[in-house]
C-alpha positions as a printed Julia matrix, in Angstrom:
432×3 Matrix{Float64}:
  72.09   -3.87   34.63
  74.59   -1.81   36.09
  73.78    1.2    34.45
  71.98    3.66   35.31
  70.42    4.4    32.08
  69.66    0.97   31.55
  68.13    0.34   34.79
  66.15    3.73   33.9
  64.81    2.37   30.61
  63.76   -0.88   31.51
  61.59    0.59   34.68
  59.88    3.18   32.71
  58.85    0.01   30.03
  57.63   -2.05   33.0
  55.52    1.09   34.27
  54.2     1.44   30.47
  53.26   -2.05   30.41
  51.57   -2.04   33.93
  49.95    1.03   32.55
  48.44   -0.52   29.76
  47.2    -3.33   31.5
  45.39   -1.39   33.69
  43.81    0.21   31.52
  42.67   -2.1    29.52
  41.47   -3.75   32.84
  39.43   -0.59   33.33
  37.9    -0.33   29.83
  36.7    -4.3    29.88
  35.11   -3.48   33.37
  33.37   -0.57   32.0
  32.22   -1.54   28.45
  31.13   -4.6    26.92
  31.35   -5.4    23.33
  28.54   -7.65   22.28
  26.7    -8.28   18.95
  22.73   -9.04   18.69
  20.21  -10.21   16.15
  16.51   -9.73   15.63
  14.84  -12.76   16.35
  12.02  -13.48   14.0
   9.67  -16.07   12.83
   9.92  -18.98   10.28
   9.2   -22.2     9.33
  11.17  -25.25    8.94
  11.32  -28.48    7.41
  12.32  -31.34    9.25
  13.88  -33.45    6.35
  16.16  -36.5     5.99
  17.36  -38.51    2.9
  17.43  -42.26    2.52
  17.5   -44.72   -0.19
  15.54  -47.68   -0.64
  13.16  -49.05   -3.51
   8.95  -48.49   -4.02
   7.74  -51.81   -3.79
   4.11  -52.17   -5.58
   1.87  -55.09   -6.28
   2.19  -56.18   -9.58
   1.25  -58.39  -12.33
   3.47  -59.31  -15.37
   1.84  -59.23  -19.06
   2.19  -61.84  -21.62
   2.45  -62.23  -24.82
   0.74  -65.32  -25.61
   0.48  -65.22  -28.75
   3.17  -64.79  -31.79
   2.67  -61.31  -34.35
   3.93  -57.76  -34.14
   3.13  -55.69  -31.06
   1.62  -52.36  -30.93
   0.35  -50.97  -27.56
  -3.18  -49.51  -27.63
  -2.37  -47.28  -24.75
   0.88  -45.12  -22.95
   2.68  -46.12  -20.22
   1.25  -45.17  -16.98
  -2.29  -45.19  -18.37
  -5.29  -46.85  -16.22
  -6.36  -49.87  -17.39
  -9.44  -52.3   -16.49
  -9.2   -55.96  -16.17
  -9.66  -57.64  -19.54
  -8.95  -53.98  -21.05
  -6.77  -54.58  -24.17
  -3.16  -53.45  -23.7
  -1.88  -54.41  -27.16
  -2.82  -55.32  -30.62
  -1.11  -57.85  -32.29
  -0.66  -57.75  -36.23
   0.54  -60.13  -38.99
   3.03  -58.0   -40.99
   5.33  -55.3   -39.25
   3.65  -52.61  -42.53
   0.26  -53.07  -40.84
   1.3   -52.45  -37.29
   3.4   -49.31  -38.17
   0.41  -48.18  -40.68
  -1.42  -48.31  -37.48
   1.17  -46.33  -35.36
   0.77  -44.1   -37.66
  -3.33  -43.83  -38.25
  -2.76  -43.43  -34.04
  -0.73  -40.99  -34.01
  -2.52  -38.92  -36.55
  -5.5   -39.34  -34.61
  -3.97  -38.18  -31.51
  -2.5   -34.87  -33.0
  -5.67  -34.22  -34.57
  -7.54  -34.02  -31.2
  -4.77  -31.84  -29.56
  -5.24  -29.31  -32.61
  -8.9   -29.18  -32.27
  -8.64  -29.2   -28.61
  -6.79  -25.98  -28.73
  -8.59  -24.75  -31.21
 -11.63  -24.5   -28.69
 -11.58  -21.78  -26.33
 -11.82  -22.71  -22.9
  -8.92  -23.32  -20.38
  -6.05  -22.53  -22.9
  -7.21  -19.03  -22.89
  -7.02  -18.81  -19.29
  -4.14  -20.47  -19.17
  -0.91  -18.78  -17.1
   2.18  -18.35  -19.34
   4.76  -18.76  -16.93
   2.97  -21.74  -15.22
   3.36  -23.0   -19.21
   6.63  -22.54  -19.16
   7.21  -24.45  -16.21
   5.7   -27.09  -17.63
   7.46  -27.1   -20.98
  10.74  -27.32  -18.8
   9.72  -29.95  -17.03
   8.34  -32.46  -20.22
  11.46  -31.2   -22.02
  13.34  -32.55  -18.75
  11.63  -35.58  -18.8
  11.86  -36.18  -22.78
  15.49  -35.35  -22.4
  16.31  -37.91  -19.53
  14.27  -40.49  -21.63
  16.22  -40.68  -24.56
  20.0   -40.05  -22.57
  18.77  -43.35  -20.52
  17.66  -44.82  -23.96
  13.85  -45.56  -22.58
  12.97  -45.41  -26.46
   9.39  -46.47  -25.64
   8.72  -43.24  -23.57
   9.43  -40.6   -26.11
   6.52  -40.48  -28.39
   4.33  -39.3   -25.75
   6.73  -37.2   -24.11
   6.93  -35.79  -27.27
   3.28  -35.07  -27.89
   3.05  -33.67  -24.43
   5.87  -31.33  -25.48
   3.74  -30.49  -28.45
   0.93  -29.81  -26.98
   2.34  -27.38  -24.25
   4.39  -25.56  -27.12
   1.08  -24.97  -29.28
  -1.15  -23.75  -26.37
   1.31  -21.5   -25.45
   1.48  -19.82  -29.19
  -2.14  -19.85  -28.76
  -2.02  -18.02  -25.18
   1.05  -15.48  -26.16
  -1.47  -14.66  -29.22
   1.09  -16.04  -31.97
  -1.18  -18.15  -33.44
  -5.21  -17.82  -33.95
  -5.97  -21.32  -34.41
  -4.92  -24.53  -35.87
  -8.01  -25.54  -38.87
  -5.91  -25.79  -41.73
  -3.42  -28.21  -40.18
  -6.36  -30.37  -38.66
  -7.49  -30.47  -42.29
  -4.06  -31.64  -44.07
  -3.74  -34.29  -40.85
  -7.38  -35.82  -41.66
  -7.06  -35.7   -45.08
  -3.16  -38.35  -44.14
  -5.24  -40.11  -42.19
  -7.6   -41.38  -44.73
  -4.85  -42.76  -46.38
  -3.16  -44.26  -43.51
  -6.49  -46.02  -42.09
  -5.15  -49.74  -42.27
  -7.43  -52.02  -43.94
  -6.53  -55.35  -42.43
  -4.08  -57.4   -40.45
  -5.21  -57.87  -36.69
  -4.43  -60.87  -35.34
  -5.31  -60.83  -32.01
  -4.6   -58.88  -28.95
  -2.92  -58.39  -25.25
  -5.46  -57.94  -22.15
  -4.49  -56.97  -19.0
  -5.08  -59.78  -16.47
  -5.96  -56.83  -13.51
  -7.13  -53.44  -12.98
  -4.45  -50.73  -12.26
  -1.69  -48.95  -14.06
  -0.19  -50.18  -17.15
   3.78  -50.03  -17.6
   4.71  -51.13  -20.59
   8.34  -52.62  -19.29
   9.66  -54.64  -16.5
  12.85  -54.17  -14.42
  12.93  -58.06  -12.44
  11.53  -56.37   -9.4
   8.43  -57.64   -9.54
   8.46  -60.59   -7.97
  11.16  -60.15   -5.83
   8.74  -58.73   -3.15
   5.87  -60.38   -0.82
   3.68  -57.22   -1.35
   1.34  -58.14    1.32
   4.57  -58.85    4.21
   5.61  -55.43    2.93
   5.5   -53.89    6.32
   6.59  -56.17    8.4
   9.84  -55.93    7.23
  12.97  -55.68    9.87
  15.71  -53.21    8.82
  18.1   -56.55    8.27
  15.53  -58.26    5.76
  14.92  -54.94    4.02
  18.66  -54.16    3.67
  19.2   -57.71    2.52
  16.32  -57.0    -0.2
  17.57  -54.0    -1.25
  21.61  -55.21   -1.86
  20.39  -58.28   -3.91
  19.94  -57.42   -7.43
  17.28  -57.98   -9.95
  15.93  -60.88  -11.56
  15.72  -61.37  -15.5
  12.97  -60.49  -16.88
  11.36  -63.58  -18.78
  10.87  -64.18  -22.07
   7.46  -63.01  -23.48
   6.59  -59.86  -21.2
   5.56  -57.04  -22.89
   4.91  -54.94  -19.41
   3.16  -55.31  -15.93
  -0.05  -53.9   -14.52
  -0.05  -52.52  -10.69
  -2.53  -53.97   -9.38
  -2.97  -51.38   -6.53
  -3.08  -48.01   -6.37
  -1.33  -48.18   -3.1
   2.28  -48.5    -2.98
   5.03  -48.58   -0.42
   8.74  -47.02   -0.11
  10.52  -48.95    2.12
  14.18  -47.83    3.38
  16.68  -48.28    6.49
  17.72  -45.31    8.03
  19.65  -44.42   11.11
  18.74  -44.84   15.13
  18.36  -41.3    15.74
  16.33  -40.64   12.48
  14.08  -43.25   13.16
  12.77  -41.49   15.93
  11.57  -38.6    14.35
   8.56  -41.31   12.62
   5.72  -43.13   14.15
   2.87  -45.07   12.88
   0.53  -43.17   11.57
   2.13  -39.88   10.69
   1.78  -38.29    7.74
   4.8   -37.18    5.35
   5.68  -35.96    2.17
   8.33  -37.72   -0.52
  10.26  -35.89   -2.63
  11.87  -37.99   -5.24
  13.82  -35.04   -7.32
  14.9   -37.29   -9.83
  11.64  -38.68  -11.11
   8.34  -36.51   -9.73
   8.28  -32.22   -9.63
   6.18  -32.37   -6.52
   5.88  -33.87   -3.23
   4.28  -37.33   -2.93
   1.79  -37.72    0.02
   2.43  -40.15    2.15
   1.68  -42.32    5.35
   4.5   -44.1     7.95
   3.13  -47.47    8.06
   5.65  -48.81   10.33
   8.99  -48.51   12.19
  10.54  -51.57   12.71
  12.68  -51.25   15.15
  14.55  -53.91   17.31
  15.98  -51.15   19.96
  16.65  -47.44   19.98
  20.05  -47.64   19.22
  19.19  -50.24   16.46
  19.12  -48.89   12.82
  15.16  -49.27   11.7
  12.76  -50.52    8.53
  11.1   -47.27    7.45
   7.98  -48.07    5.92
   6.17  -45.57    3.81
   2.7   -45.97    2.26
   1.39  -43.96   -0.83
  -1.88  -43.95   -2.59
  -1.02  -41.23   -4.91
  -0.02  -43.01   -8.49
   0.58  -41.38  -11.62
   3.16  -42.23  -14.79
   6.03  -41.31  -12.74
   5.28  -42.87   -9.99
   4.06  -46.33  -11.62
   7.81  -46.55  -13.09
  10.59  -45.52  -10.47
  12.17  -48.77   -8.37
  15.23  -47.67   -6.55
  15.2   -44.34   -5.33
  17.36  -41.62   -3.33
  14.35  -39.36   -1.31
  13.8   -36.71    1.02
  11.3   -37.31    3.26
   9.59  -34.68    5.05
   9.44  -35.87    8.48
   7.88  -32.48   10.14
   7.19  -28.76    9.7
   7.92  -26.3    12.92
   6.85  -22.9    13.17
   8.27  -20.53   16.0
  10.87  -17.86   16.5
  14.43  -18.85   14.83
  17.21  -18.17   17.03
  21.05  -18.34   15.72
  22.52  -21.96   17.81
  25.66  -19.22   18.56
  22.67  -17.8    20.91
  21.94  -20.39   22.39
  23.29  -21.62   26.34
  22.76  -23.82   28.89
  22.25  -22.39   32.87
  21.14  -23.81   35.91
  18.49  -22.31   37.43
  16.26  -22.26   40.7
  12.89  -21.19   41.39
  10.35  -21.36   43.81
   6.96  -23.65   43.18
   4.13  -24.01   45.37
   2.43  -27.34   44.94
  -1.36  -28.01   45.2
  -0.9   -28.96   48.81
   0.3   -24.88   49.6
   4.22  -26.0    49.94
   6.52  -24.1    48.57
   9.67  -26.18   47.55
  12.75  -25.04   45.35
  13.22  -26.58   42.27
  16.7   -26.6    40.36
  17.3   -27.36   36.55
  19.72  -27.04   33.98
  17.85  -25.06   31.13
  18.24  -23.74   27.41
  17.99  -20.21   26.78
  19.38  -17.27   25.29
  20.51  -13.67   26.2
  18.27  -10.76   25.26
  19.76   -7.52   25.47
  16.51   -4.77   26.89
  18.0    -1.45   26.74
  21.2    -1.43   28.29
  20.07   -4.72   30.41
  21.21   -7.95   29.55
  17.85  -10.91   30.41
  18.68  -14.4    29.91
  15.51  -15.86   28.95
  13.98  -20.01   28.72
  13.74  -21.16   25.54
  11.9   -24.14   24.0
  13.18  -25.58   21.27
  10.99  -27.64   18.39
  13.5   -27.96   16.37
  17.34  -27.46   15.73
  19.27  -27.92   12.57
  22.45  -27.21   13.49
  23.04  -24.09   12.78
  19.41  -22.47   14.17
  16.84  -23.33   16.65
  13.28  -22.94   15.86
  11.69  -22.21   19.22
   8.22  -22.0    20.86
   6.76  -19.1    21.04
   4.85  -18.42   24.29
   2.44  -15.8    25.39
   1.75  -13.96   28.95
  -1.47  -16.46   29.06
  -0.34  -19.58   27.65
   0.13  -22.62   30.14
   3.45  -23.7    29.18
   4.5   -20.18   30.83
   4.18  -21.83   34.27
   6.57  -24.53   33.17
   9.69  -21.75   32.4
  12.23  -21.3    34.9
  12.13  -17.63   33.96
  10.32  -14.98   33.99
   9.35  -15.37   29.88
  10.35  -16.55   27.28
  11.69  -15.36   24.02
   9.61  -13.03   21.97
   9.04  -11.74   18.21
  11.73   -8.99   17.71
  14.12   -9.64   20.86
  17.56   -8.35   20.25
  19.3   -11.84   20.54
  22.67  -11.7    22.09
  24.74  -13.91   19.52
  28.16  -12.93   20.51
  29.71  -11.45   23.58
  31.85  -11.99   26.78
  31.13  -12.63   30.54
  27.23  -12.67   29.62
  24.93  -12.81   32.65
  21.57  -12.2    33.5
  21.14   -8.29   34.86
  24.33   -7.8    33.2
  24.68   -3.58   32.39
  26.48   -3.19   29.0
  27.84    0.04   28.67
């Protein structure tokens, strides 16, 4: 450092560097980068996912008596009590000449069913092919899982759909002459003898015509009393055999429950009473209706027994067991703010009480920054519902009550440019 030029060249990169600094010193002091959003309004769903198993009350069906089986109605159909669930014949050439005569029978009144105008004409063909995917689905997932006994009628159903809409796309007129070949096989088919005897259902409900063990491993009736370690006990122990003789089960009640354990903190989003939706994507296309009809709980930081209660029953329905759902515990409607909004300030502000005092009051509150011009505003916010990654918030008007309860001056409104990223944010900040 002894040289003059040396000493010359390292001052002048000091003074550069002090220069800089400076400067940037002066720029940061004078300008403010910051980025905003629109806030605006939506609607959320409030949903979790558990598994557990639907738990109905049902009866098992016996065959009593020896011959070959045929069932005189689908799976999932309603059924009175005494109403005949199965035929029984002597020979296994009479029971499948009666299949047949059946199923005959059954086309026969599709085809002249579309043949008559009415609400196939009026029918929507992309609501059709909804519904084509979806029995194709389900005749699909019924032969992969080898549930042999459920494709005839997803079959027909298929049918059906696929006829009404050549009928609705204007492909086909009508059906006459194949209703004429199918009556004219079904004189010949008629059986002419062999009944032995039959199967009657020993209670009204919905008939299944299988069994999975599960029946009888619930007390239907003890159902909600249930604590979360009994239920997950239940629900590890696997099912019984089915014995010998059963041909299906009835539900006795159109009622059913889902019952599941879920976690402390989710728990506390049900309570008795409230009403919620079940989506089980596996088995049903739309949301099942339901009813919490308990929360058994031991302690708030205790995992609970989520109890669910359904009266809606259909085919569907009347067969699932063990089950991963989504249940809809809530729906919130306000203005969505971005959670990188979204801070935490302590505030004070001056009440008067009904007695004419005027005390301070001090609280640490939520809130975001809204940028008004040039103007930075931090502004209350009350959230109804946060998922993470956005907060739905409540909106509140100049005349609502709730507006005496902010510790600011408003709240945040439809179309505020929401400050989601900047530096040294305050409130009356000028951003230039």
């Amino acid at each position: 450092m002894n040289s003059p030029v040396l000493r010359k060249i390292v001052s002048g990169f000091i003074a550069v560097l002090l220069l800089i600094y400076v400067g940037y010193q002066v720029y940061n002091s004078n300008y403010s980068r910051i980025k905003t959003e629109t806030a605006a309004y939506a609607t959320a769903q409030d949903t979790i996912s558990a598994k557990g198993s639907a738990i109905r009350k049902e009866a098992l069906i016996r065959q009593e008596k020896s011959g070959v089986l045929t069932y005189a109605l689908s799976s999932g159909g309603k059924i009175a009590k005494g109403g005949v669930v199965a035929d029984l014949y002597d020979s296994a050439a009479a029971a499948t000449a009666q299949q047949q005569a059946d199923s005959l029978s059954s086309e026969v009144a599709q085809l002249q069913k579309l043949s008559s105008p009415g609400d196939t004409y009026a029918a929507n063909p992309d609501l059709l092919k909804k519904q084509i995917d979806q029995k194709l689905t389900l005749l699909l997932t019924a032969v992969q899982e080898q549930d042999y006994s459920g494709v005839p009628e997803a079959r027909s159903n298929l049918l059906y759909l696929l006829n009404e809409r050549q009928i609705v796309t204007g492909k086909s007129k009508d059906y006459s002459s194949r209703i004429a070949e199918l009556q004219k096989q079904l004189q010949s088919a008629s059986p002419s003898g062999g009944k032995t005897g039959q199967i009657k259902s020993p209670a009204a409900g919905y008939f299944i015509n299988s069994a999975d063990g599960y029946e009888e491993k619930w007390d239907y009736a003890s159902v909600p009393g249930l604590s979360a370690s009994q239920l997950r006990e239940k629900l590890s122990q696997k099912p019984a055999a089915v014995p010998s003789g059963v041909v299906g089960k009835v539900c006795e009640e159109f009622g059913w429950y889902f019952a599941c354990v879920v976690p402390p903190d989710e728990a506390l989003k049900f309570k008795e009473g409230q009403r919620v939706s079940i989506r089980l994507p596996f088995a049903v296309s739309e949301d099942v209706p339901a009813t919490v009809a308990a929360v058994n709980q031991k302690d708030r930081q205790s995992e609970a027994a989520l109890i669910l209660q359904s009266s809606y029953m259909d085919q569907e329905i009347a067969s699932i067991r063990n089950e991963t759902v989504q249940i809809q515990a809530g729906s919130y409607s306000g203005i969505m703010v971005s959670q990188e909004a979204v801070h935490f300030e302590k505030l004070s502000k001056k009440v008067t009480g009904k007695d004419g005092k005027t005390t301070t009051v001090t609280k640490q509150v939520q809130g975001v920054y809204v940028l008004h011009g040039r103007q930075i505003e931090f502004v209350q916010i009350v959230p109804l519902f946060n998922s993470g990654s956005y907060v739905i918030c409540q909106e509140i008007g100049d005349t609502d009550e709730a507006k005496d309860q902010l510790m600011t001056k408003s709240s945040i409104r439809l179309y505020d440019e929401v400050v989601i990223e900047g530096t040294d944010l305050y409130d009356g900040k000028i951003v230039k």
